[in-house]
Backbone of each chain as ProteinMPNN parsed JSONL, in Angstrom:
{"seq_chain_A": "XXXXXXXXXXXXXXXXXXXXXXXXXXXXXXXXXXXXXXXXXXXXXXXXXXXXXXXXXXXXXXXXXXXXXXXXXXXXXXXXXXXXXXXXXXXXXXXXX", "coords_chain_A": {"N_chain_A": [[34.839, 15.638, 31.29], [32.27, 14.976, 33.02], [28.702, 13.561, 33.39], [27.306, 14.869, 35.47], [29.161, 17.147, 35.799], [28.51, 17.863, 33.427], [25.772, 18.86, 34.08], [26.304, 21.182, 35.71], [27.611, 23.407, 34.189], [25.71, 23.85, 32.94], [23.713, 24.755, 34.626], [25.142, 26.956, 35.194], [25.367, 28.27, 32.782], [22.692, 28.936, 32.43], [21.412, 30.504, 34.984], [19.253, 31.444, 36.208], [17.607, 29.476, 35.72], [18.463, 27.574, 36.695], [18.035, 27.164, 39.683], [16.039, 25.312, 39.768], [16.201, 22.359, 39.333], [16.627, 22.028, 36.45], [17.851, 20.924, 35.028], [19.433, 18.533, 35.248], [16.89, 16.739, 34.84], [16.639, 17.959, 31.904], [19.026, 16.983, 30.791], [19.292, 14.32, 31.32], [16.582, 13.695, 29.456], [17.352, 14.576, 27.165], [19.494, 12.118, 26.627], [18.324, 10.039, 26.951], [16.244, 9.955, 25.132], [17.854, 9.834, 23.178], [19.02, 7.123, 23.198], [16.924, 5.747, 23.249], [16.222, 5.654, 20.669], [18.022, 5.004, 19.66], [17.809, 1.956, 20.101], [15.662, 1.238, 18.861], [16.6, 1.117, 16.308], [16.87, 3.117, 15.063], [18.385, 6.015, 13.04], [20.195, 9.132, 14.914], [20.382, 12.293, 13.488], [22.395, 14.383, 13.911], [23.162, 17.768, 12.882], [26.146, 18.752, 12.473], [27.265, 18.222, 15.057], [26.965, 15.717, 14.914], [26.15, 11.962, 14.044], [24.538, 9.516, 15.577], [24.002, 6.231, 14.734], [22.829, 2.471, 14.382], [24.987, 0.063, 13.737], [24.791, -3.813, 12.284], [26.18, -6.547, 13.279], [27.686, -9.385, 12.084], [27.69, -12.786, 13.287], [30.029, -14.755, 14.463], [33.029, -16.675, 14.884], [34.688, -16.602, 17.776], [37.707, -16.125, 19.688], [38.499, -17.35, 22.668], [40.517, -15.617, 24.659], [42.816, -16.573, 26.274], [42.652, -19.328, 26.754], [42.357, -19.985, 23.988], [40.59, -21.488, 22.828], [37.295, -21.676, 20.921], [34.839, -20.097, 20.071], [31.161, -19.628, 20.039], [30.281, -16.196, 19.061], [27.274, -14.222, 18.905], [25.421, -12.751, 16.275], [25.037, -9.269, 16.885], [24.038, -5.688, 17.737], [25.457, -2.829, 17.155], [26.036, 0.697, 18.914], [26.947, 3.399, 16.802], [28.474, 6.188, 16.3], [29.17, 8.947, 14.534], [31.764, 11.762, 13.801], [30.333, 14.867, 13.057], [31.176, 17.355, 10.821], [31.131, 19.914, 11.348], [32.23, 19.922, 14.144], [34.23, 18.098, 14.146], [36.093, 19.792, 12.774], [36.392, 21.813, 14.266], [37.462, 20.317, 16.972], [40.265, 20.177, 15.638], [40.674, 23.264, 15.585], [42.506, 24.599, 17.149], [44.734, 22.928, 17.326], [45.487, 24.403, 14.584], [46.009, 26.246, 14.859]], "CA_chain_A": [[33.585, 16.175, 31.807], [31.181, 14.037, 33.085], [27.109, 14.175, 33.49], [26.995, 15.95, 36.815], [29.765, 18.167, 35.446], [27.842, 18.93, 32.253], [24.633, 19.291, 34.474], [26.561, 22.32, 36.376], [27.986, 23.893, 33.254], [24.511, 23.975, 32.131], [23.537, 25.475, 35.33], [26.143, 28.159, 35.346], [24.882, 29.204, 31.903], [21.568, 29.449, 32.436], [21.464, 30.986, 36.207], [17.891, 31.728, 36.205], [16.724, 28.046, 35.484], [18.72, 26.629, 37.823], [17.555, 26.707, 41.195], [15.171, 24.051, 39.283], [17.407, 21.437, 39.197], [16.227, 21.247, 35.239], [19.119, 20.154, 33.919], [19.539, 17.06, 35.078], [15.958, 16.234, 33.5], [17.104, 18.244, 30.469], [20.001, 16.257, 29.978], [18.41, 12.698, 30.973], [15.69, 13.545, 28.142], [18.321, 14.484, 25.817], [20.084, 11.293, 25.948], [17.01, 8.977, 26.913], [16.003, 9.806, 23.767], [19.032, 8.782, 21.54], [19.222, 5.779, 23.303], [15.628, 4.847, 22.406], [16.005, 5.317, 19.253], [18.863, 3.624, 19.018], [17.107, 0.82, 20.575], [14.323, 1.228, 17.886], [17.21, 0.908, 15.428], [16.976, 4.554, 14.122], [19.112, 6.72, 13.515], [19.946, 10.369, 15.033], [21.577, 12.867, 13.181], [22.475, 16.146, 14.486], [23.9, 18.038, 12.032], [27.305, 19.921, 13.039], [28.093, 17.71, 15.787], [27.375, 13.682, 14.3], [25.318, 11.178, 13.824], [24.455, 8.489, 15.931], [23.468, 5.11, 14.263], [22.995, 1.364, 14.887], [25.291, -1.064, 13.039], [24.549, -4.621, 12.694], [27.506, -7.196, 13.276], [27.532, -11.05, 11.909], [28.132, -14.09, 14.171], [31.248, -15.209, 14.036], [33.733, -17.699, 15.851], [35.39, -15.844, 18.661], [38.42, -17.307, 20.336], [39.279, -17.149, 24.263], [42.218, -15.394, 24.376], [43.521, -17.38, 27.602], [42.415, -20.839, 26.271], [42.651, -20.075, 22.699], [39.008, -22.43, 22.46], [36.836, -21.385, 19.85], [33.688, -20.164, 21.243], [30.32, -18.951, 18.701], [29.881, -15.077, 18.868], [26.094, -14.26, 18.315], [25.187, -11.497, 16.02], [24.6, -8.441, 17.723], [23.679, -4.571, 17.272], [26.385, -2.019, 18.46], [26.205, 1.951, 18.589], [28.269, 3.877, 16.221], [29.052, 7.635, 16.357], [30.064, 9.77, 13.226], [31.398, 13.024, 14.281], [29.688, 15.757, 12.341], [31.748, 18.064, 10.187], [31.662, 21.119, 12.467], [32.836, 19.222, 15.585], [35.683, 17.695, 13.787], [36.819, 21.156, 12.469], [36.877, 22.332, 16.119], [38.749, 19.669, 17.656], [41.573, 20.58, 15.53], [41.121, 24.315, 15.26], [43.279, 24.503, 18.536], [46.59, 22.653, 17.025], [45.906, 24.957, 13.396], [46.476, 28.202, 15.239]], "C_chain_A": [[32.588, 15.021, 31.985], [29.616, 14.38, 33.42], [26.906, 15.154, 34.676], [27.866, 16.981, 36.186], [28.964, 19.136, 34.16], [26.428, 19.391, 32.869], [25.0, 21.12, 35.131], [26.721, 23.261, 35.812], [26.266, 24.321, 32.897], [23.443, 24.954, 33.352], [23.951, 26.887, 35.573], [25.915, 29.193, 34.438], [23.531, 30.31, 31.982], [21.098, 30.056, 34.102], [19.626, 31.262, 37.005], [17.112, 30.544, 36.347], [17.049, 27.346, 36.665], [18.718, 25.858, 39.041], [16.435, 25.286, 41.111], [15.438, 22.692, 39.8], [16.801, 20.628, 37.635], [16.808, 20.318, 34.83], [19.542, 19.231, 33.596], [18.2, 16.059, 34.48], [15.868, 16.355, 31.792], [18.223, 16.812, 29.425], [19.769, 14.315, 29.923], [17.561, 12.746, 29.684], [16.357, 13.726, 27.139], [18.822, 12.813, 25.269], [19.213, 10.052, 26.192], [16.362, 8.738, 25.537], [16.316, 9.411, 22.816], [19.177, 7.266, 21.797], [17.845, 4.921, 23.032], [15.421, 5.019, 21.4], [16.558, 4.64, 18.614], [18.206, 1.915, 18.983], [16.18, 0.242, 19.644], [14.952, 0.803, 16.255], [17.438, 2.073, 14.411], [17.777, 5.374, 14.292], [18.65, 8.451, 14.199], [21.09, 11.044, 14.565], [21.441, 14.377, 13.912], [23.489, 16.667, 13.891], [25.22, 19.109, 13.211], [27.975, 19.347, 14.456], [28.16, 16.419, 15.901], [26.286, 13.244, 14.395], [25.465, 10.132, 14.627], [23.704, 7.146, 15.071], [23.616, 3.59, 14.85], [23.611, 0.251, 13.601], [24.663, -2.608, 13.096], [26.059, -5.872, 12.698], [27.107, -8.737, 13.249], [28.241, -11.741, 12.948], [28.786, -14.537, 13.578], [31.945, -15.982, 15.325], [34.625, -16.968, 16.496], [36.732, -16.569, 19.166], [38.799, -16.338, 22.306], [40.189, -17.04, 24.163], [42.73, -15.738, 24.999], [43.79, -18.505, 27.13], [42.831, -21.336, 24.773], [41.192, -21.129, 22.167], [38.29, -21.161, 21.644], [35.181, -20.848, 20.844], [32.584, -18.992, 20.396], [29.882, -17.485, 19.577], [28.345, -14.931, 18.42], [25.96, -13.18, 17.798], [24.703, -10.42, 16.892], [24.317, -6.931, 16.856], [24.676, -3.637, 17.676], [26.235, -0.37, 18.057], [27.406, 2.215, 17.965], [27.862, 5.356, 16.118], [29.595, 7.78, 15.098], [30.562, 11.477, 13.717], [31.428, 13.515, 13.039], [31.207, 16.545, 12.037], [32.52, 19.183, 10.747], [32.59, 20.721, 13.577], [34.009, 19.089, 15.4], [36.82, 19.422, 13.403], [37.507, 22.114, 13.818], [37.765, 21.849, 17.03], [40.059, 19.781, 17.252], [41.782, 22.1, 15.412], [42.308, 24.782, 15.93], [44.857, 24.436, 17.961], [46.66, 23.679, 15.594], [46.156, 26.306, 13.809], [47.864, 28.343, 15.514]], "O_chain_A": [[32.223, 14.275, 31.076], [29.365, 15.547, 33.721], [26.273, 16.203, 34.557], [27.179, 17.977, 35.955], [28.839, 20.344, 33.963], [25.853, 20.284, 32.245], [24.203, 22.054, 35.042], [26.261, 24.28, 36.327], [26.045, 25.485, 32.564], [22.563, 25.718, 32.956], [23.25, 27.781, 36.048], [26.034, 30.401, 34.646], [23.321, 31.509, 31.796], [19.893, 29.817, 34.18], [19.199, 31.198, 38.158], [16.069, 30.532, 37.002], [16.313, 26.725, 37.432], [19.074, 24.735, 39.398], [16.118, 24.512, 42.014], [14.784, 22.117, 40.671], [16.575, 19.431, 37.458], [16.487, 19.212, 34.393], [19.944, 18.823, 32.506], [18.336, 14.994, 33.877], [15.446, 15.63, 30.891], [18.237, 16.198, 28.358], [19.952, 13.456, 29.061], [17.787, 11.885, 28.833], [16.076, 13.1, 26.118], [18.683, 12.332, 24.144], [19.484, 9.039, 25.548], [16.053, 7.676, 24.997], [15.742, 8.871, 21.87], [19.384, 6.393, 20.954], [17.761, 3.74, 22.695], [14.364, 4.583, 20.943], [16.301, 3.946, 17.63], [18.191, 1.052, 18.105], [15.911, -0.957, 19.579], [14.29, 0.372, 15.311], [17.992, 2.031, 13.313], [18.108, 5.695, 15.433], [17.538, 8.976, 14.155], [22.268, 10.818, 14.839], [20.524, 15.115, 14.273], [24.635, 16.288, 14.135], [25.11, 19.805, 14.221], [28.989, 19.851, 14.938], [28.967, 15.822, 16.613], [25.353, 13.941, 14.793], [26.577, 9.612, 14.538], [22.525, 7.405, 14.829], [24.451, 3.416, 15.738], [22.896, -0.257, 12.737], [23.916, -2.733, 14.066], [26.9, -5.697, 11.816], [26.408, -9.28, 14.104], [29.289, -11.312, 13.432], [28.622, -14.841, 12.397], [31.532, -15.922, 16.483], [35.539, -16.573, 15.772], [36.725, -17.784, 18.969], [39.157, -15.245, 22.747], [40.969, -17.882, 23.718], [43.863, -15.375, 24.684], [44.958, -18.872, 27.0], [43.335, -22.389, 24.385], [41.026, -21.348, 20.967], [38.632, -19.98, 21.714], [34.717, -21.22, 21.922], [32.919, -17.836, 20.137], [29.238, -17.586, 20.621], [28.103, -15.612, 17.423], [26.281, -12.252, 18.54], [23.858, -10.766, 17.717], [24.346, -6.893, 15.626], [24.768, -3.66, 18.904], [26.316, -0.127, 16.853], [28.509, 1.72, 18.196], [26.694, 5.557, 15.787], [30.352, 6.96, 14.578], [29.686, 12.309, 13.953], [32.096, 13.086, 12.098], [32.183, 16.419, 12.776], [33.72, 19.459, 10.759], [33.661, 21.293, 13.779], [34.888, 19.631, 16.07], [37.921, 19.816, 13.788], [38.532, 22.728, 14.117], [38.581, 22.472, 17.708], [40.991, 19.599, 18.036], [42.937, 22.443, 15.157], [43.143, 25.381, 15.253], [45.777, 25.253, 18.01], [47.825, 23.91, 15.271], [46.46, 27.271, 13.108], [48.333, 29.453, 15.767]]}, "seq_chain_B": "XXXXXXXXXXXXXXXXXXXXXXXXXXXXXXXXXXXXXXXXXXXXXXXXXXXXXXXXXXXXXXXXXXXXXXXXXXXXXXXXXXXXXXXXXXXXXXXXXXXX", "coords_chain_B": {"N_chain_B": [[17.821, -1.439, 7.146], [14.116, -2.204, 7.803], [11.741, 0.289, 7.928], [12.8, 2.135, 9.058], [13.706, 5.165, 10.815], [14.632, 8.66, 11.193], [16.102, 10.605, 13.468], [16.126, 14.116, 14.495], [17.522, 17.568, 15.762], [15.08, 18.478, 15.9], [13.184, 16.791, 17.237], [14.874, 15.591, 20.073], [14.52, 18.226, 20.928], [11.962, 18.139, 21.53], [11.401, 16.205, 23.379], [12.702, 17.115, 25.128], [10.773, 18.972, 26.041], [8.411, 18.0, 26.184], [9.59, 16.667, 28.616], [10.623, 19.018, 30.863], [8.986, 22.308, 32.074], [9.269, 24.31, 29.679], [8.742, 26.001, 27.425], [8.602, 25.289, 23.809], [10.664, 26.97, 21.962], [12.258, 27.127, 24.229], [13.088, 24.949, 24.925], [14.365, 23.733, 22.894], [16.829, 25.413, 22.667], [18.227, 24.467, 25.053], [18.344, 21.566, 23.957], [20.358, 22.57, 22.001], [22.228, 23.52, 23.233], [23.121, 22.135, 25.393], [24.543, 20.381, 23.402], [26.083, 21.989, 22.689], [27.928, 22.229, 24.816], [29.014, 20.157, 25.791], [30.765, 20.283, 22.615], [32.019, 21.975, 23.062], [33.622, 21.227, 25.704], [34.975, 18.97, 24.305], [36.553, 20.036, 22.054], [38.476, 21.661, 23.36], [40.006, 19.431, 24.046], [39.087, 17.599, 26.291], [37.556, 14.607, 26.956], [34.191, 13.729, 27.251], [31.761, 12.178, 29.669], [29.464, 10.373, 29.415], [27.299, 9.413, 32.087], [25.784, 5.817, 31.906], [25.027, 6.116, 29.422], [27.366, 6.981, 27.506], [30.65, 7.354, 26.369], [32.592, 9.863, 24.821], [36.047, 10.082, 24.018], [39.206, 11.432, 22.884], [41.525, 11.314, 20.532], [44.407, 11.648, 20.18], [46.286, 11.719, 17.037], [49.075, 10.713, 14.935], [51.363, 12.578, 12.597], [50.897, 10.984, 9.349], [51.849, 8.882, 6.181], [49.695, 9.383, 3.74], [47.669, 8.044, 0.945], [46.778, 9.244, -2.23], [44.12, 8.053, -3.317], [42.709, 8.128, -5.496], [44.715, 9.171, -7.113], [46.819, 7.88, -6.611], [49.212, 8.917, -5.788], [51.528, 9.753, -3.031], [50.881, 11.538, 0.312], [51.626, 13.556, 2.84], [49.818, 12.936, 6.298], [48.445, 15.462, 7.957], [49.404, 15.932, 12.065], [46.591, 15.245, 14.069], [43.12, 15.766, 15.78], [40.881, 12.901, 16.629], [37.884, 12.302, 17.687], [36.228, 9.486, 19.3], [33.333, 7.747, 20.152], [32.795, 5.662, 23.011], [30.229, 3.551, 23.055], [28.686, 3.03, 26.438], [28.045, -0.098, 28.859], [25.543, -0.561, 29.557], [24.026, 1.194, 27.162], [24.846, -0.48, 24.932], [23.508, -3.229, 25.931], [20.925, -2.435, 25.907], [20.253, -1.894, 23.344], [20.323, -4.724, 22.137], [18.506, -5.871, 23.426], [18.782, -6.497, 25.791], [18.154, -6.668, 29.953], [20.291, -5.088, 31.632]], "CA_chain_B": [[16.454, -1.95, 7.988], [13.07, -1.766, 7.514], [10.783, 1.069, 8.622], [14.489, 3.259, 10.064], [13.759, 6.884, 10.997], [15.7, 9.957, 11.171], [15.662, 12.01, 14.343], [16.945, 15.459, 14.415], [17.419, 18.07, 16.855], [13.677, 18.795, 16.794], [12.588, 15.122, 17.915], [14.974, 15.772, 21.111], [13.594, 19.443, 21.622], [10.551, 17.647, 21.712], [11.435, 14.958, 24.429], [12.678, 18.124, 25.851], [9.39, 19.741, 26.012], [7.585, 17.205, 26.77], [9.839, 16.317, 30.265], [10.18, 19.583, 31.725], [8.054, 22.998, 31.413], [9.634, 25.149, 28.946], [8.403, 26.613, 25.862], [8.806, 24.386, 22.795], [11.451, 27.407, 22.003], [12.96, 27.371, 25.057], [13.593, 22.954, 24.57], [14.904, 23.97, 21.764], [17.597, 25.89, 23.306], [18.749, 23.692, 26.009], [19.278, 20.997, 23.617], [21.686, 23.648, 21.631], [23.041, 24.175, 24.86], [23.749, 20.253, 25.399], [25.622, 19.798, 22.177], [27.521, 23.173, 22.478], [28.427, 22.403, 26.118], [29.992, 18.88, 24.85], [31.411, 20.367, 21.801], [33.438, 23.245, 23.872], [34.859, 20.25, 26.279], [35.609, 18.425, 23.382], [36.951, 20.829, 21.764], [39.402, 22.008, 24.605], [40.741, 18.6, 24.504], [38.208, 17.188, 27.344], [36.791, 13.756, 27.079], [33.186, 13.772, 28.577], [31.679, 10.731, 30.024], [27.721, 10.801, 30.281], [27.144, 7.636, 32.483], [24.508, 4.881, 31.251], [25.338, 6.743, 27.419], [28.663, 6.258, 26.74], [31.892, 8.414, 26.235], [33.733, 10.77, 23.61], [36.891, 10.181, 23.912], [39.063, 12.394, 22.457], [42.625, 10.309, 20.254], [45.805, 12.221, 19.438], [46.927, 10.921, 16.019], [50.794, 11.074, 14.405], [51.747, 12.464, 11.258], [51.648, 9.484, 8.968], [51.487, 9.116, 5.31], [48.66, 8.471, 3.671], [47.692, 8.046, -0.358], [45.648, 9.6, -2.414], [43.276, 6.798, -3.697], [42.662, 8.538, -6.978], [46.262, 8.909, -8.262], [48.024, 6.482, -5.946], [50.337, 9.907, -4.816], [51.531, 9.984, -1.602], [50.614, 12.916, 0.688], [51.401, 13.547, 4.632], [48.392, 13.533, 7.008], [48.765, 16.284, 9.695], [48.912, 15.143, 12.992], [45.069, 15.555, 14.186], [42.244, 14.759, 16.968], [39.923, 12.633, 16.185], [36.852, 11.765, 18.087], [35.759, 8.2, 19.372], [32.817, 7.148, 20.697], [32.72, 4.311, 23.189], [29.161, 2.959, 24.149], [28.112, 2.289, 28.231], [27.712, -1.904, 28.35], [24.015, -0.5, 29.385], [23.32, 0.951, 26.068], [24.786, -1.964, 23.765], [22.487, -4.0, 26.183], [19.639, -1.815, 25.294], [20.354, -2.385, 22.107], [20.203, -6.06, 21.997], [17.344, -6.245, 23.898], [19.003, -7.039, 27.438], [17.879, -5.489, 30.634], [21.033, -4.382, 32.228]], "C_chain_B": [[15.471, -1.044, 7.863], [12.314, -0.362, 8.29], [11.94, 2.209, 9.735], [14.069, 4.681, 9.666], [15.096, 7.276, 11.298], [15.586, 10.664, 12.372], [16.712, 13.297, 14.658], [17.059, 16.318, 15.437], [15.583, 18.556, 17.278], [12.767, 17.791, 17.665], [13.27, 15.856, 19.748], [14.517, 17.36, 21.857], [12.279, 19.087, 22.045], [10.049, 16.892, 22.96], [11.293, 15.738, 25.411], [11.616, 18.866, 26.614], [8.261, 19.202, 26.503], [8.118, 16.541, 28.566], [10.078, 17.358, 31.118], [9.222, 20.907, 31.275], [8.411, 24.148, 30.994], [9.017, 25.465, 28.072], [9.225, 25.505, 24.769], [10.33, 25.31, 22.317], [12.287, 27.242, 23.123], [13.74, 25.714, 25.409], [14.492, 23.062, 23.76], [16.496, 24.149, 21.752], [19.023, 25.362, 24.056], [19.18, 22.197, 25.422], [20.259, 21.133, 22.65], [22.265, 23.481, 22.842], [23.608, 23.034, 25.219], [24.74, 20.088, 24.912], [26.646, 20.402, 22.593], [28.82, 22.611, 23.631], [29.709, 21.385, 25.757], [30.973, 18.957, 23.7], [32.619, 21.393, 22.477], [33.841, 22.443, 24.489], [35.273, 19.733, 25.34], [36.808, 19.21, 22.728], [38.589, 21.813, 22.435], [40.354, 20.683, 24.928], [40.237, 17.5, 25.362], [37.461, 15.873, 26.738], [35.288, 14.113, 27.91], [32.671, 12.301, 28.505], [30.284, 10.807, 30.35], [27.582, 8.564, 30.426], [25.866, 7.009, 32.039], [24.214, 4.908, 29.811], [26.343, 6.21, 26.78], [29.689, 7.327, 27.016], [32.774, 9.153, 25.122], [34.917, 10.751, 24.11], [37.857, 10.647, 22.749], [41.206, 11.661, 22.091], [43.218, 11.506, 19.312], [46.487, 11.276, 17.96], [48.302, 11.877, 15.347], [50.422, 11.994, 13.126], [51.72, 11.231, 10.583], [51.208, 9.652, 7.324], [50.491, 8.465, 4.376], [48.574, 8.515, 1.351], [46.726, 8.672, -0.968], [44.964, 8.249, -3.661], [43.248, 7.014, -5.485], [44.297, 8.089, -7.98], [47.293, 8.047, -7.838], [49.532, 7.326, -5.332], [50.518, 9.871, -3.121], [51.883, 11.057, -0.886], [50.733, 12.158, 2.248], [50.208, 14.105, 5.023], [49.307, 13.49, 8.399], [48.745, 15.26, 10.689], [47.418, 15.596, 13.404], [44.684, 14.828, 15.394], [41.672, 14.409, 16.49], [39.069, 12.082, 17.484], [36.44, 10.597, 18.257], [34.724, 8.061, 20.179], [32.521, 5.669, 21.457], [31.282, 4.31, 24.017], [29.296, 2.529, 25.016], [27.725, 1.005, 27.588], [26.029, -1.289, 28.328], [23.467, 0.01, 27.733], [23.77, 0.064, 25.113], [23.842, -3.115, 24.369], [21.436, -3.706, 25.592], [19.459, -2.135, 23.985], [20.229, -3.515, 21.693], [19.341, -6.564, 22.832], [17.615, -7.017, 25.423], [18.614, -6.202, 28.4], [18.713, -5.017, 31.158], [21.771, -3.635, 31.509]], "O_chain_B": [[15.514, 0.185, 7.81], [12.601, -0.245, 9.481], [11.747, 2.787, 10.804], [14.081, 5.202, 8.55], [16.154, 6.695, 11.537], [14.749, 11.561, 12.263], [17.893, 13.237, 14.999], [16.566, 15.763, 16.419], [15.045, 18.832, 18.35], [11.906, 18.028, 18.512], [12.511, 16.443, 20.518], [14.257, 17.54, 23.046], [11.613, 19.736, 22.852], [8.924, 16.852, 23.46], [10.468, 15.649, 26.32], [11.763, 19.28, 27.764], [7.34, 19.759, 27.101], [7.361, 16.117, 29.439], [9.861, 17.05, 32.291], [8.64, 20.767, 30.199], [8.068, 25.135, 31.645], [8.32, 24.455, 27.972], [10.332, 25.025, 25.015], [11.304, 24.561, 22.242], [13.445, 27.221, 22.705], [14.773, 25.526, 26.052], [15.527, 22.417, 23.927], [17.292, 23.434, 21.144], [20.216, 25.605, 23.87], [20.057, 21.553, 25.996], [20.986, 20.191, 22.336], [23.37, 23.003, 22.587], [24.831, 23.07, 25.354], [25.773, 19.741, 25.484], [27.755, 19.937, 22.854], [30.041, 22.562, 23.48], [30.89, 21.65, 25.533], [31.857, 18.111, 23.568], [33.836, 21.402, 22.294], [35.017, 22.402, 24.128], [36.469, 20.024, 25.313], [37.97, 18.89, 22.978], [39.457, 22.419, 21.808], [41.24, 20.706, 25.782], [40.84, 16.43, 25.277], [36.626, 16.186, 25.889], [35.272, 14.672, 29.007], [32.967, 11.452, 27.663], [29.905, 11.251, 31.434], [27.65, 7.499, 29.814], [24.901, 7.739, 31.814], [23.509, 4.154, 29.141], [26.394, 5.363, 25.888], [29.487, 8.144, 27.914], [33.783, 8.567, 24.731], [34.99, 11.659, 24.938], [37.482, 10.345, 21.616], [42.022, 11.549, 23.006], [42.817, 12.058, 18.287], [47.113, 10.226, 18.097], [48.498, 13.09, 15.273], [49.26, 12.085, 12.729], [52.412, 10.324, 11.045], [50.31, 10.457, 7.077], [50.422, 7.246, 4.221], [49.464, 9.021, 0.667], [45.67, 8.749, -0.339], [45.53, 7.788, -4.652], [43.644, 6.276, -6.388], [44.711, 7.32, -8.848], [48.284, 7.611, -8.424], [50.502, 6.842, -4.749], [49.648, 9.964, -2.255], [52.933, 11.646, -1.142], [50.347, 11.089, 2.721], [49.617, 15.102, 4.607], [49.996, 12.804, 9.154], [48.319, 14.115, 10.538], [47.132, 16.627, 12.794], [45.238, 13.888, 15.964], [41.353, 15.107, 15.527], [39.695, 11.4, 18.295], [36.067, 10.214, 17.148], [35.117, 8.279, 21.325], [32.125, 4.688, 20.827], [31.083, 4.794, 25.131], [29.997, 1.516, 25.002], [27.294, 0.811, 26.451], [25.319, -1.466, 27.339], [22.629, -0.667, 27.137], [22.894, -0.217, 24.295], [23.37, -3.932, 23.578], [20.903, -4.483, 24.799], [18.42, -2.673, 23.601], [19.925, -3.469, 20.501], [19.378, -7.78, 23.021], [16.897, -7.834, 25.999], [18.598, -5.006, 28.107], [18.23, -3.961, 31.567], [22.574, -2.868, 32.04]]}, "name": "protein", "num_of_chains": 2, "seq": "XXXXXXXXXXXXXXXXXXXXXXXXXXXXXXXXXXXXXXXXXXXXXXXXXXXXXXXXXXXXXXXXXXXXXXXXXXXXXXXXXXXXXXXXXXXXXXXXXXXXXXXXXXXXXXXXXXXXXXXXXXXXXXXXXXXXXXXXXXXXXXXXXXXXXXXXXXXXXXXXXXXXXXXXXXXXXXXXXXXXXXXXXXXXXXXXXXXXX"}
């Protein structure tokens, strides 16, 4: 599923809203939001379907995997995902039936 | 890190509310309606892919055996899905303070 797909889905539900074209502001402000917070270094949790957070990762000596040369890595920040409890329970309810 | 908030679903009901003109209930809603939408493709098996965000991808794992840490017994783990998130290069830029 991708963003236009989840914009339609979200259309389909709500039938009434739609002629708007909310959804696609809905769903930009949804994730405009996680990503500035990430940005801000904070986390977001949303219970029942995960937590987004920002790790931090040490500088370290990388190597070119072509060349095999050594080449300095600079610390960086990277998103990390936890899926929530519920979510996970769901993705396998499917194979426990 | 210093000065690290928490934001919850009412922060993005909020963003919600504040970008188009719903009812603070009715923000509320729609970002229920977000998650769910994402958790039923998921759920079904469905990767989704929100561009400039990132992607859930969605990893078939074996049977394999695993231990239990406590008593050092060894127990089979089901086969299972598990969930991966891979960040868009744009938001690990964002994140490191690049503009693209």
């Amino acid at each position: 599923m991708t963003k236009s797909e989840l914009i339609r889905r979200l259309s389909d539900r709500y039938p009434e809203l739609a002629q708007r074209r909310i959804f696609d502001r809905i769903v930009q402000a949804v994730f405009e939001e996680i990503s500035r917070a990430l940005e801000q270094g904070d986390r977001v949790e949303l219970r029942g379907f995960g937590a987004f957070s920002v790790k931090q990762r040490d500088p370290r000596i990388g190597r070119n995997p072509r060349t095999g040369d050594a080449v300095a890595v600079a610390s960086k920040r990277v998103p990390y995902f936890k899926t929530g409890k519920l979510l996970r329970e769901r993705l396998n309810s499917k194979a426990a039936d | 890190m210093a000065g690290q908030k928490t934001l919850t679903r009412a922060d993005l009901g909020e963003a919600v509310y504040q970008e188009v003109g719903l009812s603070r209930n009715e923000s509320a809603d729609m970002v229920e309606a977000v998650l769910d939408e994402i958790s039923g493709a998921l759920a079904e098996g469905e990767g989704v892919k929100i561009s400039s965000f990132g992607s859930f991808i969605i990893r078939e794992k074996r049977e394999r055996t695993g231990r239990n840490p406590k008593t050092g017994q060894e127990v089979p783990i089901s086969p299972r899905r598990v969930l991966i998130f891979r960040a868009s290069n744009i938001l690990k830029n964002r994140l490191n303070g690049k503009k693209k």
